[in-house]
C-alpha positions in Angstrom: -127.6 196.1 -88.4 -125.7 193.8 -85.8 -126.3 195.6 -83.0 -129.7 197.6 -84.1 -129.5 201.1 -84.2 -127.5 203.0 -81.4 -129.9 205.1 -78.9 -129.3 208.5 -80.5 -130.8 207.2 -83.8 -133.5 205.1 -82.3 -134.0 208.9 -80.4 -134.5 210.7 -83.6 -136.7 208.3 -84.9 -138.5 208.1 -82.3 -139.6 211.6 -82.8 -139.8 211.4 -86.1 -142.5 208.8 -85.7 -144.2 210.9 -82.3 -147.4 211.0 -84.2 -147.9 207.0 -84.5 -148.6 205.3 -81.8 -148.7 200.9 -81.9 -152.0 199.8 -81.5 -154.3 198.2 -78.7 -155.9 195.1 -81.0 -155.3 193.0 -84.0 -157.7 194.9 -86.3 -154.7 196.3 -88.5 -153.6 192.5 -89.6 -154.9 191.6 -92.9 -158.6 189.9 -93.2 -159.7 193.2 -91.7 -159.1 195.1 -95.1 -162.8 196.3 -95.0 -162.4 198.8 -92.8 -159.3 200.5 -94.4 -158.8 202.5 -97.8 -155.9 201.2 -99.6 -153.4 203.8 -100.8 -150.2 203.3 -103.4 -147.3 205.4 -101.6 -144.6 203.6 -104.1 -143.6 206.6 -105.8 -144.5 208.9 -103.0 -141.9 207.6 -100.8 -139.0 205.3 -103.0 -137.4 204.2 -100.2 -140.8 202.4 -98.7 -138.9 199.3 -98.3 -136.7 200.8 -95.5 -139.7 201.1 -93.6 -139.7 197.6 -92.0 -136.0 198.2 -90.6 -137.0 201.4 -89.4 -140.7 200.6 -87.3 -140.7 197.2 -86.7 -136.6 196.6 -86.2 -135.9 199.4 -84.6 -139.1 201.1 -82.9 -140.6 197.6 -82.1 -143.9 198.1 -84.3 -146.1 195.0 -84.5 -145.0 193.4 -88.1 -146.5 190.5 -89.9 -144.2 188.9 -91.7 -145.4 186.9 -94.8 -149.0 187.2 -93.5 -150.3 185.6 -97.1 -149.0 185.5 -100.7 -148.2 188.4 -102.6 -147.7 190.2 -99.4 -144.6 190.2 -97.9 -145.1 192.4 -94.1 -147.5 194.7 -93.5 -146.8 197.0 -90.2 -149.8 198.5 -88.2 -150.0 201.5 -86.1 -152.4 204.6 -85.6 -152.3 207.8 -86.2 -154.9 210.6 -85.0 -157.0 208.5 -83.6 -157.0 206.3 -87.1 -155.7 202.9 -87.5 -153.6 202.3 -90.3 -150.8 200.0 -91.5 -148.2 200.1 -94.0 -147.4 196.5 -96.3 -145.1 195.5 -98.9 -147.0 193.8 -101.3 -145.1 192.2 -104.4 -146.3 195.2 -107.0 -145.5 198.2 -104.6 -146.1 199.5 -101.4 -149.6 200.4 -99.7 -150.7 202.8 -97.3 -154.2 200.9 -95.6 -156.1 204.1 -93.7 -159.0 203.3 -91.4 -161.8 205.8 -92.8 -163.4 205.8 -96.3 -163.8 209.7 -96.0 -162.1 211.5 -98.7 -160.5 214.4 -96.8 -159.5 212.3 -93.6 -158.0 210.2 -95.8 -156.3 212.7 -98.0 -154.9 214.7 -95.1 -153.6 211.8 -93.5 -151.5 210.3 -96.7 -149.9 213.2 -97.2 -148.9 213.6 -93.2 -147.6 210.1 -93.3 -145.7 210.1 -96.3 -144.0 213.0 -95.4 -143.2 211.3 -91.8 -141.9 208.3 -93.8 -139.8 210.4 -96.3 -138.5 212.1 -93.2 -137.8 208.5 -91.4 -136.1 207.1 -94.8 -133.8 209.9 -95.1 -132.4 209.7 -91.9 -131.7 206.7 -91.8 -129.9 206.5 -95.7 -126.7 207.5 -94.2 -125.7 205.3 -91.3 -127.1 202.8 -93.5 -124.5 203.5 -96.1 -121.9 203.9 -93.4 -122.8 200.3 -92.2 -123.2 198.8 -95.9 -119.2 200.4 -96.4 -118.4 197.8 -93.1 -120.7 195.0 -94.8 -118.5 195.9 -97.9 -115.2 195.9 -96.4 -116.6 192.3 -94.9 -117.5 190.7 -97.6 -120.8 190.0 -96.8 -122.0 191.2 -99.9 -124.0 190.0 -103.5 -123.4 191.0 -106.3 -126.6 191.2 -109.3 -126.0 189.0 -111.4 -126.0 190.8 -115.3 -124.8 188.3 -117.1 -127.9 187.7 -119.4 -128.3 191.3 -120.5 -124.5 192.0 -121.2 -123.9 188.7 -123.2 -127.9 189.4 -125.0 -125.8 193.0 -125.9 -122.9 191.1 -127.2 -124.9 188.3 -129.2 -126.4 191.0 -131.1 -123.9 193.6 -131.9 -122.2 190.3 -133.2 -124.7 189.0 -135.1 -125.7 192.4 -137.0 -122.8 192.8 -138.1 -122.2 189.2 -139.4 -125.7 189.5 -141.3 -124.1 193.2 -142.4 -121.3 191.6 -144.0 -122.8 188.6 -145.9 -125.7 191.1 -147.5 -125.7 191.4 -151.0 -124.8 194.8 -152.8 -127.2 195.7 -155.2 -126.1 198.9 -157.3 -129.3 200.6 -158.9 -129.1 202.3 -162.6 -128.9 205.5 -161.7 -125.5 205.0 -159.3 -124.0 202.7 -162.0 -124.4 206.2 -164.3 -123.3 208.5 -161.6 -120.7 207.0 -160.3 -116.7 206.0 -161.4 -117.2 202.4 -159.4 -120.8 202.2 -158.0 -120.2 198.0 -156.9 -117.0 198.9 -154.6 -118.3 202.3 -153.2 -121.5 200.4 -151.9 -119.3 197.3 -150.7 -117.2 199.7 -148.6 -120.2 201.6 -147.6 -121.7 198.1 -146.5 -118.3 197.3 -145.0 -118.3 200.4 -142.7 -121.4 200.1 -141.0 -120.4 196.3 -140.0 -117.4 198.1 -138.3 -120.0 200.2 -136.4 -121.6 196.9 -135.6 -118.7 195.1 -134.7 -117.7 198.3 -132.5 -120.6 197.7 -130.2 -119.7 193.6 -129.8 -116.4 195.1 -128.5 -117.9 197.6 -126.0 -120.3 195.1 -125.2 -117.7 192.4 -125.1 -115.7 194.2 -122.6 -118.3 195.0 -120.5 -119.7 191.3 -120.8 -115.6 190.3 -119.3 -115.3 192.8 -116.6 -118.3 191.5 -115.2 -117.5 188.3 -115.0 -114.3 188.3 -113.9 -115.3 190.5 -110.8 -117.8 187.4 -110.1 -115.2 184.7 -110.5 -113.4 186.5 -107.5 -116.1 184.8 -105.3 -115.2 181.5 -106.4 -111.5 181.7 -106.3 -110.3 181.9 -102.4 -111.3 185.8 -102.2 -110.2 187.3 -98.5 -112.3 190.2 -97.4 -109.3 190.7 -95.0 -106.7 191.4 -98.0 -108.9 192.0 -101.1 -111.2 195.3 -101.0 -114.5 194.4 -103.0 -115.2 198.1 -104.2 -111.8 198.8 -105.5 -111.1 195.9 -107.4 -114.6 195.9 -109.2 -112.9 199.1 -110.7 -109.6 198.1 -111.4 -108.6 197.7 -115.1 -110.1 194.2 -117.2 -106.5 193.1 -117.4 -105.7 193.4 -113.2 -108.8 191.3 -112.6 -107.9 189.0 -115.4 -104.6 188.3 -114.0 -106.0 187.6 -110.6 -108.4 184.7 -112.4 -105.6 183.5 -114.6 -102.1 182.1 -113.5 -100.9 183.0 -116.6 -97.9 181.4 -116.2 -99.2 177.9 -116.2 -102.6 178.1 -118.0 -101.3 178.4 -121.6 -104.5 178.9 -123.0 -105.7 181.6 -120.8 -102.6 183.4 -121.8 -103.3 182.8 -125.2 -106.6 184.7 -125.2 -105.1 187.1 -122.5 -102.8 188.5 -125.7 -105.9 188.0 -127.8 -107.6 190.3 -125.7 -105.4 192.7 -125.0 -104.3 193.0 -129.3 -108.2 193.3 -129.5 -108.9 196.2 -126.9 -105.2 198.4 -128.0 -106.7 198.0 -132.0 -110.6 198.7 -131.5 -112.1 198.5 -128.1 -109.3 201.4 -126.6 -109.2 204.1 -129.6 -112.7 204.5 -129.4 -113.5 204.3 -126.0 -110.7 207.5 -125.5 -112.4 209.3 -128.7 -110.0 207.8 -130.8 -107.0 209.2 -129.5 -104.2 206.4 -128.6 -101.2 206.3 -126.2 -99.0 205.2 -129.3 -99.1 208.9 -130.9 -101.0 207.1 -134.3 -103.9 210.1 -133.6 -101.1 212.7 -134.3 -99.1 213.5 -137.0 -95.7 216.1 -137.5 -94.4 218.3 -140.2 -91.5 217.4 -142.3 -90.4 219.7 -144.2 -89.8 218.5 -147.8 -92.1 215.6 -147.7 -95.5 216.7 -145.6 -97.3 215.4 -142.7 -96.0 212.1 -141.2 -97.5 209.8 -138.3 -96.1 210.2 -134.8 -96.5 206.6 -134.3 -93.6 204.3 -136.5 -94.6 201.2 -137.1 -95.2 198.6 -139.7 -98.5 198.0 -138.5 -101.8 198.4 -141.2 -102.4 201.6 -139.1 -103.0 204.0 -141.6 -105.9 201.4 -143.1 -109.0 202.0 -142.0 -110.6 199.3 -139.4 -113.4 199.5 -141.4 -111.8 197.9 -144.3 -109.7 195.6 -142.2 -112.1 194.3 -140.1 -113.7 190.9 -141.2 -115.2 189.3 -138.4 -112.5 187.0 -137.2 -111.7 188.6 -133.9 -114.8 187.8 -133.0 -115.3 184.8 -133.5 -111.9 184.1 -131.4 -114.3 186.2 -128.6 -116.7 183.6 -129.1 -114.2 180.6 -128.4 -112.9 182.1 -125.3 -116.6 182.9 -124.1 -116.9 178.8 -124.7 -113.6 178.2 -123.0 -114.6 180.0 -120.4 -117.9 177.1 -119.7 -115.6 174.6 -119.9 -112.4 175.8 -117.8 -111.3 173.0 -115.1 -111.4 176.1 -112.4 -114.2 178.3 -113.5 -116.9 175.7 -115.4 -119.1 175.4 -112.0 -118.7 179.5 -111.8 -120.3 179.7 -115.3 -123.0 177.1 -114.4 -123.8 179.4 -111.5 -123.3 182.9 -113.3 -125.6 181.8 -116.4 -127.9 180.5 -114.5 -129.1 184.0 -113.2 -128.1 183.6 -109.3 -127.1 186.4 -107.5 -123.2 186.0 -106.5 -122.8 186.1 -102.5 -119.0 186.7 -101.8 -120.0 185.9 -97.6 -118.1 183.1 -96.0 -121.0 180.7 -95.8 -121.7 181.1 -99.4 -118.3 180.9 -100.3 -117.6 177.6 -98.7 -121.0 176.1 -100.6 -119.3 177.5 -103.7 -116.4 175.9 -102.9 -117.8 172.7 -102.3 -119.8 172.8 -105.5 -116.7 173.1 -107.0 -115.0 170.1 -105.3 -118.3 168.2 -106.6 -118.0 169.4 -110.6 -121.6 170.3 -111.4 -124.0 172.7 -110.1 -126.9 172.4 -111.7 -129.3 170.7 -109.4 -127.9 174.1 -106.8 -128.6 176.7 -109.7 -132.5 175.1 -110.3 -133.2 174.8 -106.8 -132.2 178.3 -105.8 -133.9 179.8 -109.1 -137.2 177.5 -108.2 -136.6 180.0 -104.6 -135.8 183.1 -105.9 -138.9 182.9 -108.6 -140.7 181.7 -105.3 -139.9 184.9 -103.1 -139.6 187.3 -105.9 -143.4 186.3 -106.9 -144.5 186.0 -103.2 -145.7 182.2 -103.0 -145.1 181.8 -100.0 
């Protein structure tokens, strides 16, 4: 936190943590592993990783901070008389606890993690009141996702393109059996590619939403006028208008109308369990000629999508997706979003954005910062 923690929390930890004291010599730093029995607390207390902020941030516990690789702090203290330390190494956390006797070091695993899950659970709510500041800041990242949505995409869209170009094959016994066996099993085959295709749009949308909430870091986002956590939840259309001066970039509003015809004729109906605003879901009574549609149009509505549905929209999904890569404003965003980063929407990183963009290309930025991320998420040190 900016200022650290304010006294009355750093009170109540305090006593949380009355037990541990900091200790007297340098035995707890690693080389002296030896003497300790190492203990996995990673699913004994999830939020381990707070542990760090809470000891050696905030009570002023000696910490070693990359001490070697694969280790990224380890935090020593004693408890009863025993010297212990807790570390964050790059599969998990560990409890080190100096004795090698089974019931000493039983007792005293389960007294600490209880004094940890205590410590961590405190501490989860000012956090999340300080994250909601952070937030309102914009000093904030966003996880970058866009591997695994387009990965959905790709192959919803592909299963159903191999769907539709399969071959029908009719055995004797439906020829006999039935009126028209060839077109029964070419619509059968035609419906489950619409079940196919139903999952590119889902995946699709969800694919665009999470873009376009990334491109807001690239195009002049102000913390001061632009709340982060409500627009990530605004509708796909909102944030697409605030990427797209539709007014003078033709093609985006070309596949802004592309996308909207797409969500109101399959993404929408099924998301809302296939009722529409239109009134096409319900039907009235006239008397004298039956049951007519609520919704008047001259639309193939009463087709089914199943039948309709050929495969074109999607590839127009595909051509925007590769518009998108090669947009004057957003082609050093996509280089940076399918590259893997995380997206940073702080001033600082905002500027290098922005200065990236000035440049044209950032692909010597994306390698470098992938070579460091690979580096720190594996521990080399």
């Amino acid at each position: 936190m900016e200022e650290g923690m304010d006294t009355a929390k750093n009170e109540k930890l305090a006593a949380i943590f009355s037990k541990l004291e900091k200790p007297t010599t340098p035995d707890w730093m690693l080389g002296h592993d030896y003497l300790f029995t190492k203990v996995s607390i990673s699913t004994l207390v999830p939020e381990a990783y707070l542990l760090k902020h809470i000891l050696a941030d905030g009570l002023d516990f000696p910490c070693d901070y990359m001490p070697m690789e694969k280790v990224l702090w380890e935090i020593g203290f004693t408890v009863s008389g025993i010297l212990c330390k807790v570390a964050s190494h790059k599969f998990g956390h560990r409890l080190y606890i100096g004795s090698v006797d089974e019931s000493t070091v039983s007792k005293t695993t389960d007294d600490l993690v209880g004094i940890f899950n205590s410590a961590t659970t405190f501490i989860s709510t000012p956090l999340k009141d300080y994250a909601d500041i952070e937030i309102k800041k914009g000093n904030v990242s966003i996880d970058n996702q866009y591997y695994n949505l387009r990965s959905a995409y790709d192959y919803f869209r592909d299963e159903a393109k191999k769907k539709r170009a399969e071959e029908v094959k009719v055995t004797p016994k439906e020829s006999v059996n039935q009126l028209l066996p060839g077109w029964n099993a070419e619509m059968k085959k035609l419906r489950h590619a619409s079940y196919l295709d139903q999952g590119a749009y889902f995946a699709f949308f969800g694919l665009l939403e999470h873009i376009l909430v990334l491109f807001l870091a690239f195009n002049d986002f102000d913390p001061k006028t632009e709340y982060l956590k409500e627009f990530i939840f605004r509708p796909w259309a909102d944030k697409y208008k605030r990427a797209f001066d539709l007014k003078s970039d033709r093609e985006a509003d070309r596949y802004y109308q592309l996308l909207i015809d797409v969500s109101r004729k399959y993404r929408n109906p099924q998301a809302h369990g296939m009722f529409n605003k239109e009134g096409k879901s319900m039907s009235f009574f006239l008397e004298g000629t039956g049951l007519l549609s609520a919704h008047f149009s001259n639309e193939e509505s009463n087709i089914p999508q199943w039948v309709r549905g050929d495969g074109k929209e999607l590839e127009e999904l595909d051509h925007f997706l590769l518009w998108l890569e090669g947009h004057t404003t957003y082609k050093v965003s996509m280089q940076i979003i399918k590259g893997g980063l995380r997206v940073h929407f702080s001033e600082e990183d905002r500027k290098i954005y922005k200065d990236l963009m000035k440049d044209g290309n950032a692909t010597e930025f994306v390698e470098h910062e992938n070579l460091m991320a690979d580096n720190h998420g594996n521990m080399d040190w």
